[in-house]
C-alpha positions as CSV (number, residue, x, y, z in Angstrom):
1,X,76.5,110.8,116.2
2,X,77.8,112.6,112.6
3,X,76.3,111.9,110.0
4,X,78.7,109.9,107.6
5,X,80.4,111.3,105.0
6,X,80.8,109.0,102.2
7,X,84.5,109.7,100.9
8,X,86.4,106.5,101.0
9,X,89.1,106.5,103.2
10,X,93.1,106.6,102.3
11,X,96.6,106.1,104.5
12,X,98.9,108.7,103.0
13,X,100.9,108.2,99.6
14,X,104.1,109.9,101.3
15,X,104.2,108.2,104.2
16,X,106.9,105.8,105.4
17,X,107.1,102.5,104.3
18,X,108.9,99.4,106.0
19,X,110.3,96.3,104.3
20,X,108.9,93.3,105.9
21,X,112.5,91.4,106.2
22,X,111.1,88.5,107.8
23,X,108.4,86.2,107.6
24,X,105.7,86.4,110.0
25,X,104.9,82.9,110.4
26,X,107.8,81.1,109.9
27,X,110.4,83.8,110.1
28,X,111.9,83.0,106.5
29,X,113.8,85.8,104.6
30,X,113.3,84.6,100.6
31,X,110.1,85.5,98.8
32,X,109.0,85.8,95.4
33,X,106.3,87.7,93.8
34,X,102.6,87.0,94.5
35,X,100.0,88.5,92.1
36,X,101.9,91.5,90.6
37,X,99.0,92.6,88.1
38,X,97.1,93.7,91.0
39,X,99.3,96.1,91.7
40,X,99.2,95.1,95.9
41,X,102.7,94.8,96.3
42,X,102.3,91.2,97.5
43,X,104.9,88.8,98.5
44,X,104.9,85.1,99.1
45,X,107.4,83.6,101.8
46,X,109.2,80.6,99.7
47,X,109.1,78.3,102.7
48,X,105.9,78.1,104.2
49,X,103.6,80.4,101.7
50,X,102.3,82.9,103.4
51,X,101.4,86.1,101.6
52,X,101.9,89.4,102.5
53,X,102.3,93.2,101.8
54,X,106.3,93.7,101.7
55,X,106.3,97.0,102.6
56,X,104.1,98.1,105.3
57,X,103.5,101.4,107.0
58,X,103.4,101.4,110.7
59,X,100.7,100.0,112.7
60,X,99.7,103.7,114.0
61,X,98.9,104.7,110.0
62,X,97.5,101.4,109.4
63,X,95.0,102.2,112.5
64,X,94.7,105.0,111.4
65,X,92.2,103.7,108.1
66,X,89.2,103.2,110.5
67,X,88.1,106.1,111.4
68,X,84.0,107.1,110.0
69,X,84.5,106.8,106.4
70,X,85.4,103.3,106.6
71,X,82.5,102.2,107.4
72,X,80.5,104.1,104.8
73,X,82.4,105.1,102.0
74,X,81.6,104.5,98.0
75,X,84.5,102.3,97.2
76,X,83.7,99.6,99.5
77,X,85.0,97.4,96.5
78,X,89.0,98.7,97.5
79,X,88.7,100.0,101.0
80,X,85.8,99.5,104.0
81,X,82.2,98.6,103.6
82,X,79.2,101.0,101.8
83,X,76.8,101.4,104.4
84,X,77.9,99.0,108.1
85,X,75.5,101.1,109.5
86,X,72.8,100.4,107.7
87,X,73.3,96.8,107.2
88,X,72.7,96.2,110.5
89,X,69.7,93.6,109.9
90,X,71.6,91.7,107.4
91,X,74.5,91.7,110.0
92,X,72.4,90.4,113.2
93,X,70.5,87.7,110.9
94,X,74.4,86.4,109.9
95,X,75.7,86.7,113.3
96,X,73.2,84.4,114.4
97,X,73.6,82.2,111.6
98,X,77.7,81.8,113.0
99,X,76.5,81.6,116.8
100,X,74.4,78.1,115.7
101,X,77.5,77.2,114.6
102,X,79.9,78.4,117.6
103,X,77.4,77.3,120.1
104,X,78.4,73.1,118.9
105,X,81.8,73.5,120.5
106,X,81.3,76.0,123.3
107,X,78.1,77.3,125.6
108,X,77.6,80.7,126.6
109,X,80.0,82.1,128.7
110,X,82.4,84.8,128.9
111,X,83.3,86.4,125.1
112,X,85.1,89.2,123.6
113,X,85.1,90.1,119.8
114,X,88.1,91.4,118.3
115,X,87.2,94.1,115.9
116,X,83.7,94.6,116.9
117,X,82.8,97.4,114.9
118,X,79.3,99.1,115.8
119,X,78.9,96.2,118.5
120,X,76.3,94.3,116.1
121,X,77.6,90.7,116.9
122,X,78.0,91.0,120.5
123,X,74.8,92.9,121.3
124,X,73.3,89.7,119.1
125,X,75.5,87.5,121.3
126,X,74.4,88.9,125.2
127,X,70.6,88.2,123.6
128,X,71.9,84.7,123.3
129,X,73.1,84.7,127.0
130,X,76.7,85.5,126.2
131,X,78.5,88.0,128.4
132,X,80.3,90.1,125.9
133,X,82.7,92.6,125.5
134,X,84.5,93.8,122.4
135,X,87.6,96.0,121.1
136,X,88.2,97.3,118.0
137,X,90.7,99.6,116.5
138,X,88.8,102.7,115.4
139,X,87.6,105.5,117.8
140,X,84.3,106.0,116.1
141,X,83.1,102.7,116.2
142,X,84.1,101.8,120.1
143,X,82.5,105.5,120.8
144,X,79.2,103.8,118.7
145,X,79.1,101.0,120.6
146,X,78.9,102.6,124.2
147,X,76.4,105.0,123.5
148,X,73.9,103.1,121.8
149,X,74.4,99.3,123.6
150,X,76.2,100.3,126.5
151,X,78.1,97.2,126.3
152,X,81.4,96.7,127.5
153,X,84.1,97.6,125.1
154,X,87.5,98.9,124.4
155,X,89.9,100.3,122.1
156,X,92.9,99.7,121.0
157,X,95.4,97.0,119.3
158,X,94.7,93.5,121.2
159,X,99.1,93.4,121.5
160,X,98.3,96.8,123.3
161,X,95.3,96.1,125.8
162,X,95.0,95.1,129.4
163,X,93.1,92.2,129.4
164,X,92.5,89.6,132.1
165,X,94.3,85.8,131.0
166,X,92.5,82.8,130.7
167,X,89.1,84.5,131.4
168,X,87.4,83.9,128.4
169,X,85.5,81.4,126.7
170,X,85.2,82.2,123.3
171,X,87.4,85.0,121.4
172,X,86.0,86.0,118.1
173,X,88.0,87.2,115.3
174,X,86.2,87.7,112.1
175,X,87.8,89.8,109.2
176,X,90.2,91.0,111.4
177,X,93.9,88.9,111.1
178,X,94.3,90.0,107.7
179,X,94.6,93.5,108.9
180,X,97.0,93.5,111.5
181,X,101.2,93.7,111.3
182,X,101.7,90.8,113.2
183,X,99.1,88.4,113.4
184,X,101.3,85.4,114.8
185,X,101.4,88.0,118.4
186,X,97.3,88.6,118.0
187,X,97.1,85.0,117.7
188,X,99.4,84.0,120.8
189,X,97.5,87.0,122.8
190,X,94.1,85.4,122.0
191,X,95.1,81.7,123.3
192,X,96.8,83.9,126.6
193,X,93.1,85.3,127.3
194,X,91.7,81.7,126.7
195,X,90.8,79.0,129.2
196,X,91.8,75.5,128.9
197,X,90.3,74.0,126.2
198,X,88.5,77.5,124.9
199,X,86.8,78.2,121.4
200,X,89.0,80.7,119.1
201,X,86.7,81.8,116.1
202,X,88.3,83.5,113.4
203,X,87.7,84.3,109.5
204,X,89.0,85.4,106.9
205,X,89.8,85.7,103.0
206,X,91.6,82.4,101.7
207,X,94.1,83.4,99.3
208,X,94.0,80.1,97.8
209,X,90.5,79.7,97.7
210,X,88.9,78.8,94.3
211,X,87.4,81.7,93.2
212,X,90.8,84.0,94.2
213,X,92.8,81.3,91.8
214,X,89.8,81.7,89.2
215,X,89.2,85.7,88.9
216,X,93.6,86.2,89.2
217,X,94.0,90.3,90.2
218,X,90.4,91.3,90.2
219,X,89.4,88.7,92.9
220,X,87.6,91.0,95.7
221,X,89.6,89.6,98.6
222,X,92.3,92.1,97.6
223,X,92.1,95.5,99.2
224,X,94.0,98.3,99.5
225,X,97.7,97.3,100.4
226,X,97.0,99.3,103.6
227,X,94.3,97.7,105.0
228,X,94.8,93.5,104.1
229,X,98.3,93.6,104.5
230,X,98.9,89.3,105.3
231,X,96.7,86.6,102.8
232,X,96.0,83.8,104.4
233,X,95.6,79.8,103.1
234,X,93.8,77.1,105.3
235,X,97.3,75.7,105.2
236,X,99.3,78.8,106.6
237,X,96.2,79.5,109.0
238,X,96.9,75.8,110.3
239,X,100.4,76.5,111.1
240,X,99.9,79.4,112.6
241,X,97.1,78.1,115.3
242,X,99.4,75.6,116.0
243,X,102.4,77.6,117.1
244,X,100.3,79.7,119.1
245,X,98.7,76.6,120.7
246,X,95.2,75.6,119.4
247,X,94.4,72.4,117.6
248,X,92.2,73.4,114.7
249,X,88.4,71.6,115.0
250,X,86.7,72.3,112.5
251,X,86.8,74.3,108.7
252,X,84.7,75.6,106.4
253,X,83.6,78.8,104.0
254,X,81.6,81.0,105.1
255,X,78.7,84.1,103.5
256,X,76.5,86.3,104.9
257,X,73.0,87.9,104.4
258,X,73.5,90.9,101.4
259,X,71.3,92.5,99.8
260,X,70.6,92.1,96.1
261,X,72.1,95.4,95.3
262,X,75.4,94.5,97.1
263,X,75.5,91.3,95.3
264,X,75.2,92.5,91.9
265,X,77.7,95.4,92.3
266,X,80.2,92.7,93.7
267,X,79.2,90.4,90.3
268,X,80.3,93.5,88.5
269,X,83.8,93.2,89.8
270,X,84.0,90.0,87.9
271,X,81.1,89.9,85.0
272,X,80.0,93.2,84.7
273,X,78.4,92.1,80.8
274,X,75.8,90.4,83.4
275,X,75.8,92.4,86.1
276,X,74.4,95.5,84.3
277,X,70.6,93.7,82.7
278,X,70.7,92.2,86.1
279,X,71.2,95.5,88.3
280,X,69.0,97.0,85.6
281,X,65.9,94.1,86.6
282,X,66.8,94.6,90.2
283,X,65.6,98.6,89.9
284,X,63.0,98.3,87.6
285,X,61.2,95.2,90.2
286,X,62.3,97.3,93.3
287,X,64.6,94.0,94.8
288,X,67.6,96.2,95.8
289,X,67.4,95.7,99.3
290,X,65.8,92.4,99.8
291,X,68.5,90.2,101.4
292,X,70.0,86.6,100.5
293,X,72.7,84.5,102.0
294,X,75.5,84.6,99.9
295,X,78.6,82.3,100.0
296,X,81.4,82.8,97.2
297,X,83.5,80.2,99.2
298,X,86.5,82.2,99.7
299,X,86.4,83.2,103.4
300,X,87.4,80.8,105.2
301,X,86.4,80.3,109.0
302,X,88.7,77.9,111.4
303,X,86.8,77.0,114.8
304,X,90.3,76.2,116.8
305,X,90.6,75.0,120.7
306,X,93.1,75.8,122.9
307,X,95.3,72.8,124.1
């Protein structure tokens, strides 16, 4: 495999833009403003809140982001992650951290991740007695995946795929809704693959979480208008599990392992006066890539069963 190349990835300025005419969840036409200062482009639908991009490009240049330099870029902060790659230990310790979790409401069985990246949490998940396969988006990481875990794994959109109905136990979601132009038709697809009475797993950044009310436009959780194109609530995630036919069992927020240095160059987005003697300690002592886990409580994770 290439070695990375650290420029941070972009969808074209000239491209094509859509108007987004319609809700996506409840199929409402008003919206007002959401956020202007952060210069996203947001929109909130007046009826039942949810928050989204109004003008989108189409799917096939929004695919088009995650491609190698998304996954190691240096301006992880707007677009992709720093180093995936690399944080692979910090990744395996969290996945196992949401499996203890996932494993309450559903043994192992038959799983596919949506968005699976460089196969991380399902090569942690068939250690766990899970058989697993994954899809994701991007080329490079499905290529990743098959040559160094050989597990099964495809890609493409899930609204595009062949897939076998009701064979699956579990469908995990994580980091993934928030990216996709119609996320009611993922949803509805996932509870199509699903048994009776299966787990759906999902997670992502909570637009009315505390810290995104408390830190306005500089709250982390907005990226580049291209890549999160819906924000979702618990409330508007509710709705939306519902229409596509799951009956939401549980809620929380969830973190992960990071490593010091991570941690302190996200503080930065938001106190960088304490950031700086921080990151400054965290050099001097050698700490940058001893690993905590973190939870700023705005992610939040819906554990949701299909009726």
């Amino acid at each position: 495999m290439s070695q990375l190349d650290a420029a941070s990835p972009r969808v074209a300025e000239n491209i094509e833009r859509h108007t987004i005419d319609r809700c996506n969840l409840c199929g409402y036409r008003e919206t007002q403003p959401f956020c202007p200062q952060n210069g996203r482009g947001l929109v909130q639908c007046q009826n039942c809140g949810l928050v989204y991009v109004g003008q989108q490009p189409d799917p096939e240049e929004l695919y088009a982001l995650y491609g190698e330099t998304y996954f190691h870029n240096d301006e992880s902060g707007e677009v992709g992650y720093t180093n995936y790659i690399k944080d692979e230990k910090n990744i395996r310790k969290t996945v196992n951290r949401r499996f203890d979790h996932i494993e309450k409401f559903v043994q192992p069985g038959k799983m596919i991740d949506i968005g699976c990246a460089m196969g991380f949490f399902i090569d942690e998940a068939s250690k766990r007695g899970w058989q697993v396969e994954g899809m994701d988006v991007s080329h490079f990481a499905v290529e990743y995946v098959k040559e160094r875990f050989g597990h099964n794994v495809y890609q493409g959109s899930l609204d595009t795929l062949e897939l076998e109905e009701g064979a699956y136990d579990l469908v995990t979601m994580y980091d993934v809704i928030e990216h996709v132009p119609d996320p009611k038709a993922y949803m509805m697809r996932v509870a199509s693959l699903l048994r009776s009475g299966g787990i759906f797993e999902l997670a992502t950044p909570d637009v009315d979480s505390i810290p995104a009310k408390l830190t306005g436009k500089r709250w982390i959780g907005y990226k580049l208008s291209e890549e999160h194109v819906y924000y979702f609530s618990v409330n508007t995630l509710r709705q939306m599990l519902d229409y596509a036919g799951f009956d939401v069992v549980h809620v929380r927020h969830i973190g992960k392992y990071v490593t010091l240095r991570l941690f302190l160059d996200r503080l930065g987005f938001y106190a960088p006066w304490l950031s700086k003697p921080l990151q400054a300690l965290e050099r001097t002592f050698k700490l940058s890539e001893r690993a905590q886990y973190i939870n700023p409580f705005d992610i939040v994770a819906i554990t949701a069963r299909k009726r």
